[in-house]
C-alpha positions as CSV (number, residue, x, y, z in Angstrom):
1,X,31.0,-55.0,54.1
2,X,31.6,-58.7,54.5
3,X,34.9,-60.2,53.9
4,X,35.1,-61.4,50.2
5,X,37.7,-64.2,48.5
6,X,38.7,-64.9,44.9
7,X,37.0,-68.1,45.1
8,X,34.1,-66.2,45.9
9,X,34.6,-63.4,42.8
10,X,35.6,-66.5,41.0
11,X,31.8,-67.8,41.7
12,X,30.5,-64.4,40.8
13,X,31.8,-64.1,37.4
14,X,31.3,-67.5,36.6
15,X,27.6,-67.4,37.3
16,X,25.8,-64.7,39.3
17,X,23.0,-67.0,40.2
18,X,25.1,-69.5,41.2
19,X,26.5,-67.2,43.4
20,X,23.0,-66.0,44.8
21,X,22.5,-69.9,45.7
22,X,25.7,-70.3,47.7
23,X,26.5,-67.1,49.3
24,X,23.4,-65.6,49.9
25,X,20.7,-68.0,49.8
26,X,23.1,-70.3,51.4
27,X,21.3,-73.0,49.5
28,X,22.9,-76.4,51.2
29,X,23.4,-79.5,48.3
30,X,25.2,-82.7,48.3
31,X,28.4,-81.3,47.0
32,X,29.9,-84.3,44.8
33,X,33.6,-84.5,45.0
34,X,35.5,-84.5,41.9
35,X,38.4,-86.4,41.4
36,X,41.3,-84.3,39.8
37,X,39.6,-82.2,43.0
38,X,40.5,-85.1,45.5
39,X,44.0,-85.6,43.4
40,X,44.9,-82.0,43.7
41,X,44.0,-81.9,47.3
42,X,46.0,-84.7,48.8
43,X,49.0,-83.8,46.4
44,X,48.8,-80.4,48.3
45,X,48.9,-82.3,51.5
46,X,51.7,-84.0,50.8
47,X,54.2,-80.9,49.8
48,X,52.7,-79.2,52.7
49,X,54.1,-82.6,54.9
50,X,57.1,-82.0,53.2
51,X,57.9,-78.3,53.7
52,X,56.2,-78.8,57.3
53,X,58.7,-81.3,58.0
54,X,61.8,-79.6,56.9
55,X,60.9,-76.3,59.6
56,X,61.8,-79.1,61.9
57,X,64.8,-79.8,60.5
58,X,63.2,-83.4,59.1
59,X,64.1,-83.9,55.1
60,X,61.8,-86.7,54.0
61,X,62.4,-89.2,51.5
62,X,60.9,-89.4,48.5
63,X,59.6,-93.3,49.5
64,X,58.4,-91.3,52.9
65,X,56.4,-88.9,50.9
66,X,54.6,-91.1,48.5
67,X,53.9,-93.8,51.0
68,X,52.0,-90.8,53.0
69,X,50.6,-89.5,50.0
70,X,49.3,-93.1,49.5
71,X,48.0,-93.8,52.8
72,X,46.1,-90.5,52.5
73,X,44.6,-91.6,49.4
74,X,43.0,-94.9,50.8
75,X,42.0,-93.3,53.9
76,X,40.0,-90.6,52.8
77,X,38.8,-92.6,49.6
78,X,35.2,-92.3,49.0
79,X,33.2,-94.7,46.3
80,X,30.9,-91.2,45.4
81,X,34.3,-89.4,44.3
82,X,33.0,-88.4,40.4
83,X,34.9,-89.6,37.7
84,X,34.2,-88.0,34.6
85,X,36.7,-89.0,32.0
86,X,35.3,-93.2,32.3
87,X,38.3,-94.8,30.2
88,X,40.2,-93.7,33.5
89,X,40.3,-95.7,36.8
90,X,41.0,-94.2,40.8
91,X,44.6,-96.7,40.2
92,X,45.3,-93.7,37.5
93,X,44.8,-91.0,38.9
94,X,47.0,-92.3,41.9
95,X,49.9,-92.6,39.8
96,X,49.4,-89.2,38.3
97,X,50.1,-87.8,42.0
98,X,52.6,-90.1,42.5
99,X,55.0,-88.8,39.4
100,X,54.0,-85.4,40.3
101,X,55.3,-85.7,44.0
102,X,58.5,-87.3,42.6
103,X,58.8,-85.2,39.7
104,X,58.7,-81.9,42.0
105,X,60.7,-83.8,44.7
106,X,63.7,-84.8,42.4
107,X,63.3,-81.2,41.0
108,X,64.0,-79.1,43.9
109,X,66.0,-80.8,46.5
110,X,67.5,-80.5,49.0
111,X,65.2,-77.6,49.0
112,X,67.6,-75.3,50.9
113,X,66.8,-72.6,48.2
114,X,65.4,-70.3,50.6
115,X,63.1,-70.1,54.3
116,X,59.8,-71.1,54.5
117,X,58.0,-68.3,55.6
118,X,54.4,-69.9,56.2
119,X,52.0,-73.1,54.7
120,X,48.6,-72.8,54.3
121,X,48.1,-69.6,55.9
122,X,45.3,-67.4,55.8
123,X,45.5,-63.9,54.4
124,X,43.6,-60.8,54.9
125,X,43.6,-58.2,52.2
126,X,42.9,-54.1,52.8
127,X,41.8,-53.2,49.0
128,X,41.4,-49.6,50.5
129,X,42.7,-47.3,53.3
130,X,39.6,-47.3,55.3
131,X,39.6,-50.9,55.7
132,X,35.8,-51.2,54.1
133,X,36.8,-53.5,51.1
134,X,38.9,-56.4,52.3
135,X,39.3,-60.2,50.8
136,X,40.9,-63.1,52.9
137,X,42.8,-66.3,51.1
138,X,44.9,-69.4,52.0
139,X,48.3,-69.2,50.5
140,X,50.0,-72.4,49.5
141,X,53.8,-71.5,50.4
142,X,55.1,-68.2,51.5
143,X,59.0,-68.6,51.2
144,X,61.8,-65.9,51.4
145,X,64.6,-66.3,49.0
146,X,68.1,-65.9,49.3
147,X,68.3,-62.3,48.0
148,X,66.2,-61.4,50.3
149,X,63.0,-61.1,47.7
150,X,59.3,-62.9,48.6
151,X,57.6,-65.5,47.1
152,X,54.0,-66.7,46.1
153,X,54.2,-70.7,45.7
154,X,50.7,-71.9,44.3
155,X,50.5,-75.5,43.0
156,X,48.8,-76.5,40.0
157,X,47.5,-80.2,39.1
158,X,45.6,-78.6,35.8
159,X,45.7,-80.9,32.8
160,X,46.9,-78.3,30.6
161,X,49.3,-75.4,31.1
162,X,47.7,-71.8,30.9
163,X,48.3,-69.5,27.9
164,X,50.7,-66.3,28.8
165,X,47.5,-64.5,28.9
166,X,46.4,-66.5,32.6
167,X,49.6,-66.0,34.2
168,X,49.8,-61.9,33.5
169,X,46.3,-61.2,34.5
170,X,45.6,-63.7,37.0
171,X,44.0,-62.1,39.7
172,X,44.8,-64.9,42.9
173,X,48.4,-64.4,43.2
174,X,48.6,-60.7,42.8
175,X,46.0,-60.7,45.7
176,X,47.9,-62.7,47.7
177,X,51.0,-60.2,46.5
178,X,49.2,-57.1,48.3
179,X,48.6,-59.4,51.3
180,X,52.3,-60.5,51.5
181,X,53.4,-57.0,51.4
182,X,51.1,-55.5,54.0
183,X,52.1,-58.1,56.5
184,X,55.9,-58.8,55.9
185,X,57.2,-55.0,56.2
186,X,60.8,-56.0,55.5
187,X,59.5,-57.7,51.8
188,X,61.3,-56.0,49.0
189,X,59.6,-57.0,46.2
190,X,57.1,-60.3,45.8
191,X,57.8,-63.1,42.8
192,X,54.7,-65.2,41.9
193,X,55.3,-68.9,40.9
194,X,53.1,-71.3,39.5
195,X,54.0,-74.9,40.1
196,X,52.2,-77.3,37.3
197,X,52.8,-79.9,38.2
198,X,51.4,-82.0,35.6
199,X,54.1,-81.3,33.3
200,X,57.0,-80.6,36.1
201,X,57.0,-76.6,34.9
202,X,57.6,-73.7,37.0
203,X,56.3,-70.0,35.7
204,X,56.9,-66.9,37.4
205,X,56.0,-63.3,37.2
206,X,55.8,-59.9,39.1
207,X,53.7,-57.3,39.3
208,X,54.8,-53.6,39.8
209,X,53.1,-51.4,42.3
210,X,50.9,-49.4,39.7
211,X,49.6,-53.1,38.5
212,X,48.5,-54.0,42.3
213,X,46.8,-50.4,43.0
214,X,45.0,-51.1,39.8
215,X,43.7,-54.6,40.7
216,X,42.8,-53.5,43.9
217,X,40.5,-50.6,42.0
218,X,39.4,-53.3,39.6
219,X,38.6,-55.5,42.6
220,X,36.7,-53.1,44.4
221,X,34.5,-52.0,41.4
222,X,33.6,-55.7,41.1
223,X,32.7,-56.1,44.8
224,X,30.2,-53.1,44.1
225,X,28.7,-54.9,41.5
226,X,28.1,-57.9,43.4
227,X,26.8,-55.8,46.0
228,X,23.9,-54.0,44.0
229,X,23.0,-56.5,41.8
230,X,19.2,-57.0,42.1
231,X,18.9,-59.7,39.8
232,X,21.8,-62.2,40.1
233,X,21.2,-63.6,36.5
234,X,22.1,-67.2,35.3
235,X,25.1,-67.3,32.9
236,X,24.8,-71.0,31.5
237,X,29.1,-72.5,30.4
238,X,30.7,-75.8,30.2
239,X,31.3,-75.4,33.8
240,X,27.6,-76.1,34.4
241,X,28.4,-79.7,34.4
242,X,30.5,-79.5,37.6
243,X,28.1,-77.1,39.0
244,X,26.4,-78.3,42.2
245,X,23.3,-76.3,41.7
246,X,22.8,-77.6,38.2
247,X,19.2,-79.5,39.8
248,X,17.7,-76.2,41.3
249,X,19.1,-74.2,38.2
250,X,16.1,-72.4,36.1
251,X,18.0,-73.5,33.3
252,X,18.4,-77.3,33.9
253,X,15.9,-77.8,36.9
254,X,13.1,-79.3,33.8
255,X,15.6,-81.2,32.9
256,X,16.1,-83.2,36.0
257,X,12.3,-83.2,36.3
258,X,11.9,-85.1,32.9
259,X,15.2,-87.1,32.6
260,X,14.4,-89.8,35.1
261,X,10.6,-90.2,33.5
262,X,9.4,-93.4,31.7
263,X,9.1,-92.9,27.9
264,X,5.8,-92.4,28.1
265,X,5.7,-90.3,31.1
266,X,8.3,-87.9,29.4
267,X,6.6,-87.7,26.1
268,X,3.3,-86.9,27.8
269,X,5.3,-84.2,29.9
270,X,3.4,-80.8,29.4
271,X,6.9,-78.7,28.5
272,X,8.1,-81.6,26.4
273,X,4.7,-81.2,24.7
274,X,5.0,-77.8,24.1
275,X,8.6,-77.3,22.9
276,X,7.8,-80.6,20.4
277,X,4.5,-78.8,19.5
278,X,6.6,-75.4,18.9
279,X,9.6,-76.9,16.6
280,X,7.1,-78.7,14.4
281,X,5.4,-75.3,14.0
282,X,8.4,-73.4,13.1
283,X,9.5,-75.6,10.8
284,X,6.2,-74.6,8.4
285,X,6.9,-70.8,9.1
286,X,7.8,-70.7,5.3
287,X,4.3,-71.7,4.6
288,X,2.6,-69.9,7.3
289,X,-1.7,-69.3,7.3
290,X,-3.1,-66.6,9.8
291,X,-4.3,-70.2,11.2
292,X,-1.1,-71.3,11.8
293,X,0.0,-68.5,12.8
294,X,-2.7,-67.9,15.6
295,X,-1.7,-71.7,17.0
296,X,2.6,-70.4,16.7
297,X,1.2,-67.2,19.2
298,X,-0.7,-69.7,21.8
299,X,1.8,-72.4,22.0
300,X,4.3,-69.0,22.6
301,X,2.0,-68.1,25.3
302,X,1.7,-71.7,26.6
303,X,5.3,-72.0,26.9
304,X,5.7,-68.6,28.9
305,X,2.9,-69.3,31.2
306,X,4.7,-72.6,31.7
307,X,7.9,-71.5,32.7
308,X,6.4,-68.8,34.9
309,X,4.1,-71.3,36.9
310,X,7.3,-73.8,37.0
311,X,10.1,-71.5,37.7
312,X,12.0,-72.2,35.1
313,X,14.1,-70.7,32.1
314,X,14.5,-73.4,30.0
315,X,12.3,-76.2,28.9
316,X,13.6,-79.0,27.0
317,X,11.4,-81.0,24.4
318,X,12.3,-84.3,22.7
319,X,15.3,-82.7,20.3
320,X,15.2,-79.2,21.3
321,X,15.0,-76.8,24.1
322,X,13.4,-73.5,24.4
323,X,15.2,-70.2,26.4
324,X,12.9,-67.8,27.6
325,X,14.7,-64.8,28.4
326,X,12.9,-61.5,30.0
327,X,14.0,-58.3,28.1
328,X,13.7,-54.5,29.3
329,X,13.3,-51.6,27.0
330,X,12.8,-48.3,27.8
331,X,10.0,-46.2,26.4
332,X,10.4,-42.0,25.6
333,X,7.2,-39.9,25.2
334,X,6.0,-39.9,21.5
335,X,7.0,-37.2,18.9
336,X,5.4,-33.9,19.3
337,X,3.6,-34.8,22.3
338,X,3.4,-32.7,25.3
339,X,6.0,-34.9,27.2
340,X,8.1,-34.7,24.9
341,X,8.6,-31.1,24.8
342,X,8.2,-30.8,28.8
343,X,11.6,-33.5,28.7
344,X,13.1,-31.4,25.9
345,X,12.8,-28.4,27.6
346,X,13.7,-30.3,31.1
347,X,17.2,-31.7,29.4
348,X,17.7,-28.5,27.9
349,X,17.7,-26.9,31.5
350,X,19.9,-29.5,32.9
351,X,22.1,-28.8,30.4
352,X,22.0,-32.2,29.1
353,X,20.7,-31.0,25.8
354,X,23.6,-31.1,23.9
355,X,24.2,-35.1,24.9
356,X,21.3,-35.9,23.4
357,X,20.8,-33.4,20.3
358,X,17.4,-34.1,18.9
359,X,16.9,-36.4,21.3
360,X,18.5,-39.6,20.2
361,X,17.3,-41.7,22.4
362,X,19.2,-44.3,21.6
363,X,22.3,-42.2,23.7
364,X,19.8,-41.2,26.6
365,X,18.8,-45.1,27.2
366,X,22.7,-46.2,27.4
367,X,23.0,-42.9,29.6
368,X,20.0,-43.9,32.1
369,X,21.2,-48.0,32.0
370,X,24.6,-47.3,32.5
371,X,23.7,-44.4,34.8
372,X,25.9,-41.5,33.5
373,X,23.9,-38.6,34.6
374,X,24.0,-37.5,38.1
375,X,21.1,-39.1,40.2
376,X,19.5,-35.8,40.6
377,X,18.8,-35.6,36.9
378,X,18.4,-39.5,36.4
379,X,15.7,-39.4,39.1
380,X,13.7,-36.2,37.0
381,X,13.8,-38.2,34.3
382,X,11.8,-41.2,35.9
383,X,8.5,-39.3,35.2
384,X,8.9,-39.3,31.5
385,X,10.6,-42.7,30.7
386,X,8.2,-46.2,30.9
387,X,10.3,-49.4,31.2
388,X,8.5,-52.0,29.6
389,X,9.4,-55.8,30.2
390,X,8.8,-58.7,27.1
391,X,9.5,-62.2,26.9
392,X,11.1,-63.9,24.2
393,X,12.1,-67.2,22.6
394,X,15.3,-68.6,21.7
395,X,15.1,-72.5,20.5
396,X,18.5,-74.5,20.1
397,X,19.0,-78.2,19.8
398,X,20.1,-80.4,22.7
């Protein structure tokens, strides 16, 4: 079992396509750099200075620290650093790290509230006994207090501060908890603490053993899901726009085709066509003719066959787009046929019978989907269940 992270989960539940392109595909892209990305990353390298320093017995200044967190800035500057909020300038952003490093630095010195343990280290995770399910992870601060308790330090540049919800359930620190605990021995207990910066705020919180065994279950049944997915399906979010595989994507890759066309060129684009062809038609559905409804069924069949032969999911038109989204039903043997007595009498044997009393098969397609049957008795009923695949359309405006 390859080693997992929570980045990686992260990437998983987020999108699971997105996650076929970048872990297993290994699909290589210009990754474009954000900038509250770049901010939080050289604000990070600037408390790491700071801690660094101080295990050699060197207290910075405050000027010292923001005229390395400067220089930092300007050296690894880059002019393709995306900016997506325009009213905002690079000169802004800068002073945003500056008053977090001096809010944080005025905060807690002369930071001689407990021992730096480790910076930046990375962290294996056993989720099991056996050593089969394992996640690794770079911790920001590992300090030991006073009283002789551990402690999480993760620091936050977010715009806005998390709900309670986020800091009881998230999922990185109490990883990072079961790590700490496995390889510190003498660790009584483990405090998590959030640093946002953005608005000078530390939150903590703990998490009791029983929490941690249950993440770790949690944790594990998600790795198993990851690990027999066979279809890795796009899940489209706002977080598409920061999503480096957006281009390739079968739900924005006609997009990209189109968006750079002439105006004619883009009008005269076949899936343009199609989805322009298609909204005009449903719009006279109220007065629908067998004619009109024979020309609603071809375009339908046009626009499959197009996203088929161009690998995509979506195809946008003029004001509207068109999802085209692949459905699975499964099929029982007809009333009073002979299959269906042969799997009445089969279920019956099993005893299954009583599950599915007269044979609603309503419960016995959630039993085979969710698989709650023993495989032995799944894998019988194989011969008497069809699993029939459609396409259908969704149309939304852009």
């Amino acid at each position: 079992m390859k080693v997992y992270s929570h980045s990686r989960l992260s990437c998983y539940e987020q999108c699971p396509h997105k996650y076929k392109l970048k872990y297993i595909d290994k699909v290589e892209t210009e990754v474009e750099q954000s900038i509250e990305a770049y901010l939080g990353s050289k604000v990070h390298e600037t408390l790491e200075k700071l801690y660094r320093d101080l295990s050699y017995q060197k207290l910075n200044t405050l000027n010292e620290l923001l005229n390395f967190f400067r220089n930092e800035w300007k050296k690894d500057w880059d002019d393709s650093i995306v900016i997506v909020k325009m009213d905002y300038k690079p000169e802004n952003y800068l002073k945003m790290g500056e008053r977090f490093i001096t809010d944080y630095y005025n905060k807690y010195k002369p930071f001689d509230s407990g021992k730096t343990i480790s910076l930046e280290e990375r962290i294996v995770i056993n989720l099991d006994d056996s050593g089969d399910y394992r996640l690794q992870g770079f911790i920001d601060r590992v300090m030991e207090s006073k009283e002789g308790y551990y402690e999480v330090h993760d620091y936050k540049t977010n715009s806005r501060l998390p709900l309670p919800d986020y800091i009881e359930n998230d999922r990185q620190l109490a990883l990072y908890a079961i790590g700490v605990k496995e390889r510190y021995p003498d660790v009584k207990d483990v405090k998590l603490i959030w640093h946002f910066l953005a608005f000078n705020k530390e939150i903590d919180s703990t998490r009791t053993d029983e929490e941690l065994d249950e993440l770790k279950r949690k944790t594990i049944d998600l790795i198993n899901r990851i690990e027999n997915d066979q279809k890795y399906e796009t899940k489209t979010s706002i977080l598409c726009d920061w999503c480096e595989f957006k281009p390739i994507c079968k739900q924005w890759s006609h997009l990209y085709i189109i968006k750079d066309k002439t105006e004619n060129e883009y009008l005269n684009d076949p899936g343009v066509k199609l989805v322009d062809r298609y909204a005009k038609l449903t719009q006279k559905k109220k007065k629908i003719t067998l004619d009109l409804y024979a020309e609603l069924e071809k375009v339908e069949e046009a626009l499959i066959n197009f996203s088929e032969r161009e690998g995509v999911e979506v195809i946008f038109g003029s004001k509207n787009k068109i999802k085209i989204k692949e459905t699975e039903q499964i099929k029982f043997p007809a009333k009073h046929s002979k299959e269906r007595d042969r799997l009445i009498q089969l279920l019956k044997k099993n005893g299954k019978w009583e599950e599915v009393t007269q044979l609603d098969t309503a419960a016995l397609n959630k039993i085979i989907k969710n698989k709650s049957w023993d495989l032995d008795v799944l894998n019988i009923l194989k011969d008497y269940v069809k699993l029939e695949k459609s396409k259908r359309l969704y149309m939304s405006k852009i």
